[in-house]
N, C-alpha and C positions, 0 to 999 in steps of 0.2 A: 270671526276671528281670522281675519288672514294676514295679521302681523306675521313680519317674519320672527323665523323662529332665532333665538337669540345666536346660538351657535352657527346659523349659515352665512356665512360672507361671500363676496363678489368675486369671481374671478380673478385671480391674478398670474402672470405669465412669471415662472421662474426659471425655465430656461429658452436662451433665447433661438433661434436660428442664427447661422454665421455664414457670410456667402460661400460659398461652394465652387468648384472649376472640378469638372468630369470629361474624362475621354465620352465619346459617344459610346452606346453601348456596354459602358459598366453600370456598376448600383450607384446608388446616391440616395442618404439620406439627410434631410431638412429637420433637426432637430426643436421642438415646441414640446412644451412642458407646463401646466398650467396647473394650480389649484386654485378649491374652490367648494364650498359645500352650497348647494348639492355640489356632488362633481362636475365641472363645466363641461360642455359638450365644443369638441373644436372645430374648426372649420378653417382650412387654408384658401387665400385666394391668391391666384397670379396676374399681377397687372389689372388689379382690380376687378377681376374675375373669380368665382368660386370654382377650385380644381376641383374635379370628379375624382371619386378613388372608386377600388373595386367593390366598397357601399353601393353605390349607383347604377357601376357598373361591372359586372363580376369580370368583363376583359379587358377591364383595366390594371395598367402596367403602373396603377400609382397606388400604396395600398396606405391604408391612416391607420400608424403603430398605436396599440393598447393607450400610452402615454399621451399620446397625438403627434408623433413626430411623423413625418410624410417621407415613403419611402418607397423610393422608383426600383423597381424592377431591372429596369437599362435603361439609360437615356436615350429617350428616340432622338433623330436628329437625321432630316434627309437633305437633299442637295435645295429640297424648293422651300424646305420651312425648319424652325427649330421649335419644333412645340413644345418643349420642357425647358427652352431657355426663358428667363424672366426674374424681376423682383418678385417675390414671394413675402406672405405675412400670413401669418398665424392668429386666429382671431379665437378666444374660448366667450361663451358665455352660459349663464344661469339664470334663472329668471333676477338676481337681484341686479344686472348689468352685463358688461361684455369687457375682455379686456383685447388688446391687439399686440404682437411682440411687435420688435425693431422689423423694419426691412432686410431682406437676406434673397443678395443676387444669384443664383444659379444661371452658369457660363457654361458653356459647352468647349474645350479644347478644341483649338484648331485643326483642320483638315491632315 
């Protein structure tokens, strides 16, 4: 018997991300919202990359809210890189699929 069970549905993303402009240095969050029975498990990635949060790595400045919404610490941002600037997506999924939000730019303010 490993029908699903009638009540769990697929993932779905209810709220979205919205692009974002941060000073360097302050907080920032990427807001992502999903339901889903089971509860979908989320996963952000930037520029087609899976972001690391302090799951992975507890010295990490990126933490992944109860909800899933993705919340920086401060924006890093040095003179030779901008590693928290990027398109961002939000992806949940459960075993009966995966859902993905919109795309959501995070810019860093000018110098």
């Amino acid at each position: 018997g490993s029908h699903t069970q009638l009540q769990d549905t697929a993932p779905r993303i209810v709220e979205h991300p919205t692009d974002v402009l941060v000073s360097k240095g302050e907080p920032a969050t990427l807001s992502c919202k999903a339901e889903g029975r089971p509860a979908p498990v989320v996963e952000w990635y930037k520029d087609g990359e899976r972001v690391e949060t302090d799951r992975e790595d507890p010295r990490s400045h990126r933490t992944l809210l109860p909800g899933g919404s993705l919340f920086f610490l401060r924006i890093l941002h040095g003179r030779r890189g901008k590693p928290d600037e990027g398109v961002y997506v939000c992806v949940a999924r459960n075993y009966l699929g995966e859902a993905s939000s919109r795309n959501a730019s995070l810019q860093v303010a000018g110098e």
